[in-house]
Structures are given as C-alpha cells and as structure tokens.
PATIMAR-629956 format. One record per residue: y, x, z of N, C-alpha, C in turn. Coordinates in steps of 0.1 Angstrom, whole numbers, plus 5000, padded with zeros to 4 digits. Layout:
<pts>
YXZYXZYXZ ...
</pts>
This chain:
<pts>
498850085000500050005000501250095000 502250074992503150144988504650054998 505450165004506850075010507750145003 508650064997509950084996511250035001 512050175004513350065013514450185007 515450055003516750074996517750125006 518450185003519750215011520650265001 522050265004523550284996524250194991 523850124993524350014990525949964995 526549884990528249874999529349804990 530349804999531349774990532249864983 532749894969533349984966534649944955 535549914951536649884938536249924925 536249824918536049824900536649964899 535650054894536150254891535150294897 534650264909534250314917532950394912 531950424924530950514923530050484936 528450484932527750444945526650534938 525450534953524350604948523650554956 522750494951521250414958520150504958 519550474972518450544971517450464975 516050514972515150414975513650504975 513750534991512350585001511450524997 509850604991508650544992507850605000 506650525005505850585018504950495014 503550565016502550485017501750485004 501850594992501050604986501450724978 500650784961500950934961502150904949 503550934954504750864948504950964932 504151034930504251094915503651064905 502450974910501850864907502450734898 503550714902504450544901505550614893 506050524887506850464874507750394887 509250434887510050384896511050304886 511450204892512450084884513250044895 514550034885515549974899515849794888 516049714896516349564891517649544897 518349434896519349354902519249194900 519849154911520148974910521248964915 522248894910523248824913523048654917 523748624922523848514927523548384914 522548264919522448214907521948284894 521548374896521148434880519748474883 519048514871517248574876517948744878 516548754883516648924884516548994874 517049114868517049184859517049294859 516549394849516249474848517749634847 517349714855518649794855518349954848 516950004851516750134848515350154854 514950274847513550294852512950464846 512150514855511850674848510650674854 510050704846508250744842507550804852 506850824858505650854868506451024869 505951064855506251264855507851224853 508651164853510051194851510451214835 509851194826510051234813510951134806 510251024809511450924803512350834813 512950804804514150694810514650594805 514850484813514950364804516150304807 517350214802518450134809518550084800 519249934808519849814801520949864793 521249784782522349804775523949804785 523849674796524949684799525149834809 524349934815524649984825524550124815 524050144803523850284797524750374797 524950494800526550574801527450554811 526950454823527150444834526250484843 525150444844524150484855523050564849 522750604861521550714854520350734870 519450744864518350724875517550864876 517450904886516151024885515651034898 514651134899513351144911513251274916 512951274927512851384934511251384945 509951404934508651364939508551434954 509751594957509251644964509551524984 510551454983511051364987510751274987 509751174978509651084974510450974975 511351024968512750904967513550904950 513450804949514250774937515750734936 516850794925518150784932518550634919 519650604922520250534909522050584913 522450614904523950714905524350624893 525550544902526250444895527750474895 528050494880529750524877530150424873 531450414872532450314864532250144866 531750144881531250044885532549904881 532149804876532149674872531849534880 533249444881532849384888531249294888 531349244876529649194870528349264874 528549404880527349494886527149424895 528249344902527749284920526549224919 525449254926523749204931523349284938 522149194945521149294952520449364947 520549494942519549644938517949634941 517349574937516349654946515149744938 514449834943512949894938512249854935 511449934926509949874925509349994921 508049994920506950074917505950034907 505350124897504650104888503450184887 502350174890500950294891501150344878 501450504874500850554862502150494851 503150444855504050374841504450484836 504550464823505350574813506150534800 505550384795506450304786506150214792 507550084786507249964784507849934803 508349964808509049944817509949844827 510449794817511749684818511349564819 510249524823509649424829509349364843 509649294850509549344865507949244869 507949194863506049134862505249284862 505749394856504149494856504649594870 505549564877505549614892504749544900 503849614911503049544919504049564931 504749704937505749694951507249674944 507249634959509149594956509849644970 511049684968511549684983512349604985 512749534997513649435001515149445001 516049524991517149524981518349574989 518949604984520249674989521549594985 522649554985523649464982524349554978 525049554968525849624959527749514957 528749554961529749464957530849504951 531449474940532249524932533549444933 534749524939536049414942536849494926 537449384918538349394913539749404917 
</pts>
C-alpha cells in the first residue's frame, strides 16, 4: 500500500510561484509513474502533469505547459510540481497519485490506483 501526502500548497497573487510536494511511503517509489491532478470547485478533476516511473518522460496539460514543470527525486521519494506564472483559474485542490511501472499514456486518473488527500492551491487576482 502506497501513501501519499501533499504539502505546499497556499495562498499566493496572479504572478506568483508555489512548489508542491508530494511524500510517498509505503511501497518501492521508483517503481510508480507520479501524476499531479486538480479540482476546482464544481468542475471534475483533471489532469495537470505526470513523469514516468525512470523520470524519462513528462507529460502536461496544455493549459499549465511553460508554466509548470514536474520532476522526482527517487532518492527521497517525493515528487515536486514547480508552478510559475500562476493564474487565477489554477485555484484547486492539487493532489497525487501513483501509477505501478507507468511510462506512457498517463493523463488519465482511472489508471492511478493511490491518491493522496490534496493540497489547496489559491490564486488571488
């Protein structure tokens, strides 16, 4: 059983800059395909970024590309998400997930089995 728990989450001004982090414990984290999602209020969850078991690939939505950027640090077992030029429309809850062995095909949050319980993210204009 794999845990993940988010932190960085906060308030920051349209410009701004945040870095989420998101602790795994509980299984061999170099292993997993790490995804970050969001939800906004009233909306489904969606997909935000994601990088492959070995770190080779990487994946992001169109709206966050050239803004955020996601990478791993197996020796830590934590995954970061480094968010620039934050927008008010970014505001949601962040949260993790894990994927055994992912390496394509990513941006789905049905082929995550863990999730961690999310981080709140808030964007003042």
């Amino acid at each position: 059983q794999v845990r993940l728990v988010e932190s960085g989450g906060g308030l920051v001004q349209a410009g701004g800059s945040l870095r989420l982090n998101c602790a795994a414990s509980g299984g061999t984290f170099s292993t997993y395909a790490m995804g970050w999602f969001r939800q906004a209020p009233g909306k489904e969850r969606e997909f935000v970024a994601a990088i492959s078991y070995g770190g080779g690939n990487t994946y992001y939505a169109d709206s966050v590309k050239g803004r955020f950027t996601i990478s791993r640090v197996n020796a830590k077992n934590t995954v970061y998400l480094r968010m620039n030029s934050l927008k008010p429309e970014d505001t949601a809850v962040y949260y993790c997930a894990a994927k055994l062995w992912g390496v394509m095909a990513l941006i789905n949050s049905y082929e995550y089995a863990y999730w961690g319980q999310g981080t709140q993210v808030t964007v003042s204009s």
